[in-house]
DOMI-760430 format. One record per residue: x, y, z of N, C-alpha, C in turn. Coordinates in steps of 0.1 Angstrom, whole numbers, plus 5000, padded with zeros to 4 digits. Example, Ala and Ser with C-alpha at 12.3 -4.5 7.8 and 13.67 -1.06 7.14 Angstrom:
% DOMI-760430
513249435078512349555078513249675078512849785071513749895071512950005079
% end
This chain:
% DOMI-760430
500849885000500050005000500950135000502050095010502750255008503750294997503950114988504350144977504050214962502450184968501850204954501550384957501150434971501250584974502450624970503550584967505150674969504950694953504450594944504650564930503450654928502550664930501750764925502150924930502550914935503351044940503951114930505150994931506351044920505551034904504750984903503850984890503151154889502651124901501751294895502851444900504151394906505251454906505851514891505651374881506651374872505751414859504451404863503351444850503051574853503151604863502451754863503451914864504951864865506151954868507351934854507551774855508751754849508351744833506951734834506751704818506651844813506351944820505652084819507252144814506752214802508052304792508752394802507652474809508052544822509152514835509352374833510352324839511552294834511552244821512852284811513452374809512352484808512852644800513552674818513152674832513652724838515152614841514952524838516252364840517152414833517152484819518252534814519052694812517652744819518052894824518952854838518552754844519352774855520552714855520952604844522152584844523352704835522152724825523452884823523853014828523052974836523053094851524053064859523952964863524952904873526252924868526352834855527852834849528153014849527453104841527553204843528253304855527453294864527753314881528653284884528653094883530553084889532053114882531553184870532753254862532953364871532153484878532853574881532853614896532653444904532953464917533153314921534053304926534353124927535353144945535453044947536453034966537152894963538652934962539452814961540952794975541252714974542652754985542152834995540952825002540552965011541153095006540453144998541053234988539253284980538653414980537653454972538353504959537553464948538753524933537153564927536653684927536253804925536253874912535653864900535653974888535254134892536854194885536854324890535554444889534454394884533754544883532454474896532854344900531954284916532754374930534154384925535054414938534254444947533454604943533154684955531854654962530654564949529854514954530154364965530654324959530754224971531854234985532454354986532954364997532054415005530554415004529354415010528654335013528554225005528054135003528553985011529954005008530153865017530153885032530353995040530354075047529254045061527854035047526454005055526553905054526553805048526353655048527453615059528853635062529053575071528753615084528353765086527253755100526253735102525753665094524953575097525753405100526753365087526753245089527853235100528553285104529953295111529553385130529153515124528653565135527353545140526653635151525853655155524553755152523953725141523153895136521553865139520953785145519853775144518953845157518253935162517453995150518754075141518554105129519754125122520054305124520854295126522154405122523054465112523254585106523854595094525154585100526454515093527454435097528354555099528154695089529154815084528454945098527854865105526854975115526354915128527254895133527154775144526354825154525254735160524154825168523154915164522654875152521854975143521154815137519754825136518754705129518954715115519154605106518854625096517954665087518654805080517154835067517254795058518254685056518454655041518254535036517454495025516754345025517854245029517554175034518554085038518253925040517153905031516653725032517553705024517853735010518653665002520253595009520653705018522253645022521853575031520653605040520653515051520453345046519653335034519853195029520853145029521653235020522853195014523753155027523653255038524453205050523853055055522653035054522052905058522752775054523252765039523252675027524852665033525752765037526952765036527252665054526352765064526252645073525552525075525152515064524752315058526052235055526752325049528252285046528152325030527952355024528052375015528352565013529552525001531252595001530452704999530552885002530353005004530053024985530753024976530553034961529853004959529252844959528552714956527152774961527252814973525852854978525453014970525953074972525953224967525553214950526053134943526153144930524553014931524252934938523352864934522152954930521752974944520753094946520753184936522053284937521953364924521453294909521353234912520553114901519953094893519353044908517852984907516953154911517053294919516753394910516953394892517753394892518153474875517153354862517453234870516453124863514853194863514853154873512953224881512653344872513553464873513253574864512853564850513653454843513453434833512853394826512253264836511053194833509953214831509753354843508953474848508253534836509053584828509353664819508753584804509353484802508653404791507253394794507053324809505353294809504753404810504753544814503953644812504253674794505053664788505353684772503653584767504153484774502853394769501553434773501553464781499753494792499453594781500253674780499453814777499853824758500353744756500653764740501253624731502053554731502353424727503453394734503753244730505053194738506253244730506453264714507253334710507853484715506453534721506853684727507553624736507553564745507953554758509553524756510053434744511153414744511753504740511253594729511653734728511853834738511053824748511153934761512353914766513053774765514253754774515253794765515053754752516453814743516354014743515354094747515354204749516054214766515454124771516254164788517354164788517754054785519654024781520454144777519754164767520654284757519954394760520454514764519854634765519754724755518754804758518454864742518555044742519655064752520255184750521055224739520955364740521955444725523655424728524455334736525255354742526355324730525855224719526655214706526655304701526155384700526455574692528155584694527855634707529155664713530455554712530255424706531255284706531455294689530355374682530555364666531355494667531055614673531955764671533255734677533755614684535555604683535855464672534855404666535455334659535055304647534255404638533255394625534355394616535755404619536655444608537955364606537155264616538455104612538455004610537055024600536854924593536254784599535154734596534354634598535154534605536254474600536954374607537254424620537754504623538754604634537154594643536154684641535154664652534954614656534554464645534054324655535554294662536454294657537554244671537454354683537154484678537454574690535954544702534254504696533954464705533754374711534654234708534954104709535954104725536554264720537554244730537754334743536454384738535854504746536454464766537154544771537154504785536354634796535854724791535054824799534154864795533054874799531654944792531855074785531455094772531155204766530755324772530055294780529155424783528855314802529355414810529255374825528855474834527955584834527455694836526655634849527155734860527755894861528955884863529655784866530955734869531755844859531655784848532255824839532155974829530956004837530656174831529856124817529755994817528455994797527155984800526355984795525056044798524555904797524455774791524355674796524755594810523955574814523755524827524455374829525255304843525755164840524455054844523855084845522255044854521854954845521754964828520654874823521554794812522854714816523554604815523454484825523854394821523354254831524554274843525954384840526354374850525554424866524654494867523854494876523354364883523254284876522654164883523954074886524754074880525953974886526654094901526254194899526454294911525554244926524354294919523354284931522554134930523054044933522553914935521453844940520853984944519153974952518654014942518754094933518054164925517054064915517754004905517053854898515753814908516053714921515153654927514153804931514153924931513154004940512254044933512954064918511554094909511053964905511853854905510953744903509553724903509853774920508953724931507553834926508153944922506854024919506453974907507053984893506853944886505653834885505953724896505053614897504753634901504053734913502653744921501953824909502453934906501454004890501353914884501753804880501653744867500253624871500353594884499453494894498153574892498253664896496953784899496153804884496953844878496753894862495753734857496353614859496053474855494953454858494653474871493153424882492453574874492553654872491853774866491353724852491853714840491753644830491053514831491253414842489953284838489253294844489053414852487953444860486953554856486953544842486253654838484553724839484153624842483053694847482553654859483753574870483453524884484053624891484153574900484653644916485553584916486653644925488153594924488253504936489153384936488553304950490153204948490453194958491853154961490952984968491952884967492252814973493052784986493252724997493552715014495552735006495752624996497152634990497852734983496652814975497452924969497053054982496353064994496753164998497753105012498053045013499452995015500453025012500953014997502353034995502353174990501253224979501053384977501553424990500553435002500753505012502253495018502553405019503653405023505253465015504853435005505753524994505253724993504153764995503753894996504053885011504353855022504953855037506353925034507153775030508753805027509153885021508253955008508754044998509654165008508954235015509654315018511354315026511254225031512854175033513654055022512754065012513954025001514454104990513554204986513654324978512754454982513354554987512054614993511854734978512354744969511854784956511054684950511054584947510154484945508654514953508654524962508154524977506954634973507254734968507054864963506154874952506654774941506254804931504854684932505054584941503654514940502754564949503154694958501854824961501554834951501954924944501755034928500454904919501254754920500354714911499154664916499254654929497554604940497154734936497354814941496454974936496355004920496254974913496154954899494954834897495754744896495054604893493654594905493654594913492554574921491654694921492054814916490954914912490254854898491154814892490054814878489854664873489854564884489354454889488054424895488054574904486954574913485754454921485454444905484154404908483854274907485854184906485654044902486354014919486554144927486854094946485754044947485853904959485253864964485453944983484853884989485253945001485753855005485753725010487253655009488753705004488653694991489153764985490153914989489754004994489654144996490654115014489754035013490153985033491353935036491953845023493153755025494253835018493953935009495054055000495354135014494154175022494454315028495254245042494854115048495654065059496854065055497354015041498453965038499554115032498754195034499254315027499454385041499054405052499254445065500554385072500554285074501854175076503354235068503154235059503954275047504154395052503654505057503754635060504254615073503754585078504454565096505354565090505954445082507454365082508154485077508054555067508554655058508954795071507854785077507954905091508854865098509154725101509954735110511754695107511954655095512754675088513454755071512354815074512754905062513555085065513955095053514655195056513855305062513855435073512955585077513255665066514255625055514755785046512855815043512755985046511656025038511956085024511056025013510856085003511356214998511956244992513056404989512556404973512156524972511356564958512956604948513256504941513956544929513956484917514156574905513156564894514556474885513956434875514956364867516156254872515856204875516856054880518456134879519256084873520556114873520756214859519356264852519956364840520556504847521856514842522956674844521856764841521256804834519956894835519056824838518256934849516856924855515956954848515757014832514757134822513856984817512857004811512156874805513256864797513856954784514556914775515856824779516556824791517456784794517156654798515856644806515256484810515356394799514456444793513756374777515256314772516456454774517256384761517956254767518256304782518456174790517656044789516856054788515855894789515955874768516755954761516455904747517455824743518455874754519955824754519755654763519355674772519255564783518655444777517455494770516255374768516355344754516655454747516655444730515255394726515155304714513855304707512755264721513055264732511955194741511255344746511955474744511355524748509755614740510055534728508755604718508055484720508255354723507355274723506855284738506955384747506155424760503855454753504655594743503355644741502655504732503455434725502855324716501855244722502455234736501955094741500655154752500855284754499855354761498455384752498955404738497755444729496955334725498055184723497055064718496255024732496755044744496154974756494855034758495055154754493655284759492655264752493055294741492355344729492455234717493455144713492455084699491954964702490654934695490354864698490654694691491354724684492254594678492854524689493954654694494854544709493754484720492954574725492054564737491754494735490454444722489454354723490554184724491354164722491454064730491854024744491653944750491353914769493053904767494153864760495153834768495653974764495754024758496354194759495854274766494354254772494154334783494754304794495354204797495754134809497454234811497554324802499354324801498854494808497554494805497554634809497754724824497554624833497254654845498854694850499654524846501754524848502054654838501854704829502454804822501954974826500954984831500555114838501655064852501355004862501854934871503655004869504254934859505554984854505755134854504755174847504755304840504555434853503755434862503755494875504855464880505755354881506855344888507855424888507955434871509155484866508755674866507555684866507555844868507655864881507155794893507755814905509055834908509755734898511355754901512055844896511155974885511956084883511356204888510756154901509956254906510656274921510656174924511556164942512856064943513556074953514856014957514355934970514055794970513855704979514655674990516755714988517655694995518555834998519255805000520255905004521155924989520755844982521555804968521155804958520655914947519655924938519655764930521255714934521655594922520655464927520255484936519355324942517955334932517555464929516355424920516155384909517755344904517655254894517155124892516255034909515654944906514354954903513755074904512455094901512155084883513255164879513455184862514155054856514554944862515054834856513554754857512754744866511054704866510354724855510654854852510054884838510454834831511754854826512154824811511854664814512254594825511454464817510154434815509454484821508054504815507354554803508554694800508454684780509154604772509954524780510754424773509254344766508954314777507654204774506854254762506254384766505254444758505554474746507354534743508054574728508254404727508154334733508154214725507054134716505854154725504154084721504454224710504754314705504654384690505054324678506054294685507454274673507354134672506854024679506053924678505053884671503953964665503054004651503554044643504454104645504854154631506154044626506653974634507453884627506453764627505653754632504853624621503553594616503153774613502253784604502053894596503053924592503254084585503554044572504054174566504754114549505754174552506654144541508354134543508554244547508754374543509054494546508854554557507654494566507654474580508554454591508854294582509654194592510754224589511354314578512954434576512954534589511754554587511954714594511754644613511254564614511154494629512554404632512954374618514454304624515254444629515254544620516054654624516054714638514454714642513954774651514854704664514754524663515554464670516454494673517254494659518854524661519154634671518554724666518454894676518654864690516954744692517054764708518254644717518954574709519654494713521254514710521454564706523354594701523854694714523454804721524554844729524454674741523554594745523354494749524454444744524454394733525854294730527054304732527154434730528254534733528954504746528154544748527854534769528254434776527654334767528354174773529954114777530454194767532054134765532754204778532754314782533254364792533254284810532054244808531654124817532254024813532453944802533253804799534853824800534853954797536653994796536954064804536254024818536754174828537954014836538854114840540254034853539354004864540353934872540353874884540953924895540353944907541054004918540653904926542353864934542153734949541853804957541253774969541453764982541553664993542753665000542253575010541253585022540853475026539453465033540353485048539453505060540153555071541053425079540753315073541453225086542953235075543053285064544553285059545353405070544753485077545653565082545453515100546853645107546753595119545353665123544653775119543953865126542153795121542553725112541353685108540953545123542353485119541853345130541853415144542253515149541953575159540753625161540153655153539153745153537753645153538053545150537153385152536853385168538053435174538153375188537153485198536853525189536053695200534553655202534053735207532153695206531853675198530553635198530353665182529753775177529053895186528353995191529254105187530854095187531854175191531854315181532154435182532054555171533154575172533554645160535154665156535054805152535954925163536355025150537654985139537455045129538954965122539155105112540455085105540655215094540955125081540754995084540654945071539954825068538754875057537754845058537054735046537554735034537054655025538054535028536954425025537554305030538354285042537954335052538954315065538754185068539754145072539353955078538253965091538454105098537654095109535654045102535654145095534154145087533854015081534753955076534853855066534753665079535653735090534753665103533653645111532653745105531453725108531353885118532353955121531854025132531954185125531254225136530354415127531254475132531954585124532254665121531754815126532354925133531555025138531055105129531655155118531855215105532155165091531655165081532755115070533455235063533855215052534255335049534155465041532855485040531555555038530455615032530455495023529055465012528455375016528455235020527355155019526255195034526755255046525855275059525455415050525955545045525255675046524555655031524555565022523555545013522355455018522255415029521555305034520755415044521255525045520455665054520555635069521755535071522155565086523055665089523055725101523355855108524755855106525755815096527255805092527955935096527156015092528256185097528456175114527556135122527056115133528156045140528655925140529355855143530655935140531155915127532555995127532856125132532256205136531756275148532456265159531656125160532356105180533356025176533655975165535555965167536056025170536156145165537056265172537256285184536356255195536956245204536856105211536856015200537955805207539255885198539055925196540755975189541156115194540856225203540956285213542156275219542956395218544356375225544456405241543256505248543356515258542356485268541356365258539956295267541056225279539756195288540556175298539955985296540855885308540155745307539055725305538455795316537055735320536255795311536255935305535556015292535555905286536955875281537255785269536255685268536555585283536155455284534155505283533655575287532055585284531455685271532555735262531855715250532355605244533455545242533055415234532255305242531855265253531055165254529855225253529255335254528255415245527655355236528855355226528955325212528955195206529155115219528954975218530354895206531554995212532854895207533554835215533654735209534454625216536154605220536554655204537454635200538254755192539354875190539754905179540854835172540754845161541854745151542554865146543754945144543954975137545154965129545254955114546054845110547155035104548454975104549455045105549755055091549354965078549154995066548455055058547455125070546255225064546255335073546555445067546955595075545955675074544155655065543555755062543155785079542555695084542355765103543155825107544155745108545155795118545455975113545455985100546056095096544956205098543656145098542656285096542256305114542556175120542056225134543156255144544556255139545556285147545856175157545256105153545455985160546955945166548155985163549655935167549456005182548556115185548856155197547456145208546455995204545456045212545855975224544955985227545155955244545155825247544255745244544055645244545255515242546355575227547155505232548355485243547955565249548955555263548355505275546955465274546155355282546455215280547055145273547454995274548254975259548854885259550054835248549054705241548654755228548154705220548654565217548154435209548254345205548854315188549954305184550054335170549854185163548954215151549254115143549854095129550154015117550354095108551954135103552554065111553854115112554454125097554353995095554853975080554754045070553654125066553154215059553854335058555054335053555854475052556654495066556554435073557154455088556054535099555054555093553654625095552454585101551954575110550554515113549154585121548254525127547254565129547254595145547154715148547154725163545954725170545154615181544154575177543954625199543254675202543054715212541854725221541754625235540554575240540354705253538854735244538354835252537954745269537754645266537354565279538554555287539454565285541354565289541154705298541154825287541454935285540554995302539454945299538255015306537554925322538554795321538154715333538454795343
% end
């Protein structure tokens, strides 16, 4: 009997998932995701070997996962702000810390997940291609995601229109820096809508996923429910709910934009709510908000116009978003005019279905050149990457009719149209395949790292040198980092370096000393003797403090040079 149960199991297991195309298409998205992923971050010899345009992102990144997996952060703590709750989504590392304390190797884990997101997304992406227009669109929406469809080759053809066809394709074969990396670089193209963003931010893939598929879930029960009341099952408000719970601590942009689309979609749904219905959105949307309240960031909204365009005038916006978006941004009014107004697109049920996700998109992205969400106008480039894949989908279901039911001259002018929105995308690619390698060793290669194992796990560190310290990389927080990732995240950073001035104070006295830093909740200072920016700006050779106790050095090896590591618990017993 419980043979014949296991066998029908794995039967209606293998009929209803493994046979389904949906399972394939994401089976081989996710193996070239993976292979993808472990090309530009891999852990060998206890050693992280890093692709250089990740550097600075993941000296963030591994940072949190091992305070979780190594240290102590639960309820969680940002690692660079020690004593401060986290506002920054943080389910994704905390998995990944999970996977790594299963035993499985820190890359392995990190790169899975990044994954099985980037899989999800894409799968995402095809099946709404299909709900709302064909399966051909859908595969089409991912070759628009991939390749970005900015003007960014203008400026890659004005250094090389004059060396000849052979010479270009080798020059962007061999391409090792983005064309256009704005504002970094002063070009009016932005670095935001290349895939290196997603081999950057590794939450990013699984967060719109998640939205992606709750719109895409919603939109689906809307559509076969066309002239019923909308009515969930005990299983689907289960895992929905529970996924609209977590959203906001796994992407709280994501988080955001499946507000924008409940207030959309459920206005002009209306009348297919049930009260069930209404009852299990609005519990599950309250929850979600608690969670968001009590870990999301306080920055209030700051009214500024135009995302990152050098002029603020409409003309200066406009020319910015013509440069950014290129042909996607005339297909905004396109896709606004078929959706409203003709009645060719409308009258069929799956094109209305795109209308709800594409206003949805379209509100998002004028919010985001209306206000500054962070301390950092640059973070709202996840609101505007929501978008463009959402016209990815929509400039796809177009260009999807007209390649397989047009006449020739069409399907000329629609290859073209492609070409346009896909070439600084290819462009774009190589710089990521052909970017170098930077090592680092992991903390137990040094003395201060395996020392720094030996402390609480609770323990806070001031330090003056900050990316990749072995201290951080041992799981334990850091008082400060070094000062972008806490003052873009809108923690009180001027505040703190502040009251360094006087732990670095030449004529504080002990006890002053000793009760602002346990104030401050440090444990420890580290300060390493091959990094002079503190020491130099706070006068540090003469504070006071060091003539309260004879520091611990480690590090010797290193130029004759090491880390002077000082126990305020010593100092202040």
């Amino acid at each position: 009997m419980k043979n014949k149960f296991i066998k029908k199991l794995f039967s209606d297991i293998r009929r209803k998932y493994f046979l389904n195309k949906y399972f394939f298409i994401f089976t081989i998205f996710f193996i070239f995701s993976f292979i993808f992923f472990q090309s530009t971050f891999w852990y060998e010899d206890d050693s992280f070997f890093i692709k250089a345009k990740l550097w600075s992102d993941f000296a963030a990144h591994i940072p949190m996962i091992r305070s979780f997996s190594m240290g102590s952060n639960l309820p969680p703590e940002y690692p660079f702000f020690a004593g401060e709750k986290m506002t920054y989504h943080f389910l994704f590392y905390l998995i990944v810390a999970g996977l790594e304390n299963l035993g499985m190797q820190i890359d392995f884990a990190f790169n899975f997940l990044s994954a099985f997101g980037s899989a999800l997304l894409l799968t995402t992406i095809v099946y709404l291609g299909e709900l709302f227009f064909s399966f051909f669109a859908g595969l089409l929406a991912v070759f628009l995601f991939l390749f970005n469809g900015s003007f960014s080759f203008i400026k890659f053809f004005e250094k090389n229109i004059y060396t000849g066809f052979g010479s270009v394709i080798q020059k962007i074969i061999s391409q090792r820096e983005f064309v256009s990396f704005g504002p970094w670089d002063g070009g009016i193209v932005s670095a935001f809508w290349n895939l290196n963003i997603f081999t950057n931010q590794r939450h990013l893939g699984l967060g719109i996923a998640v939205f992606l598929f709750l719109a895409g879930f919603f939109e689906k029960k809307f559509l076969t429910k066309e002239n019923k009341k909308l009515f969930f099952s005990k299983k689907e408000m289960f895992f929905i709910g529970f996924l609209i719970i977590i959203l906001p601590i796994l992407h709280q942009a994501s988080f955001a934009a499946l507000g924008v689309y409940f207030l959309v979609s459920l206005f002009s749904n209306r009348k297919k709510l049930s009260f069930r219905s209404i009852t299990f959105i609005g519990l599950a949307g309250l929850l979600s908000l608690y969670i968001y309240y009590f870990f999301g960031s306080s920055f209030t909204p700051i009214l500024e116009l135009g995302f990152l365009a050098k002029e603020k005038t409409i003309f200066g916006i406009l020319n910015y978003w013509f440069y950014n978006f290129g042909l996607y941004i005339f297909f905004i009014p396109v896709l606004s005019y078929l959706i409203l107004f003709n009645k060719n697109f409308s009258k069929h049920k799956k094109n209305t279905g795109y209308k709800n996700i594409f206003f949805t998109g379209l509100i998002i992205f004028i919010i985001a050149n209306i206000f500054r969400f962070s301390m950092d106008m640059i973070n709202n480039h996840k609101f505007i990457t929501i978008f463009l894949i959402i016209m990815n989908i929509g400039v796809a279901g177009l260009l999807a009719q007209v390649f397989l039911g047009s006449t020739l001259w069409k399907k000329i002018l629609g290859l073209f149209i492609l070409f346009t929105l896909t070439f600084s995308g290819f462009i774009d690619l190589f710089p990521i395949l052909n970017d170098s390698i930077v090592g680092k060793k992991d903390y137990n290669q040094t003395e201060l790292g395996r020392w720094a194992v030996t402390t609480e796990l609770k323990s806070s560190f001031l330090v003056n040198e900050y990316l990749y310290n072995p201290i951080s990389l041992a799981g334990r927080k850091l008082y400060l980092d070094y000062g972008y990732f806490s003052w873009s995240m809108g923690y009180p950073d001027k505040e703190r370096r502040r009251k360094q001035f006087f732990i670095f104070n030449k004529d504080i006295s002990q006890i002053k000393w000793c009760e602002v830093v346990k104030h401050e909740g440090i444990d420890y200072l580290a300060l390493s003797m091959r990094h002079h920016e503190v020491l130099d700006e706070y006068n540090s050779q003469e504070a006071a403090f060091l003539n309260f106790i004879t520091p611990q050095i480690f590090d010797k090896s290193l130029n004759g040079l090491g880390t002077h590591v000082y126990s305020v618990k010593e100092i202040c017993q």
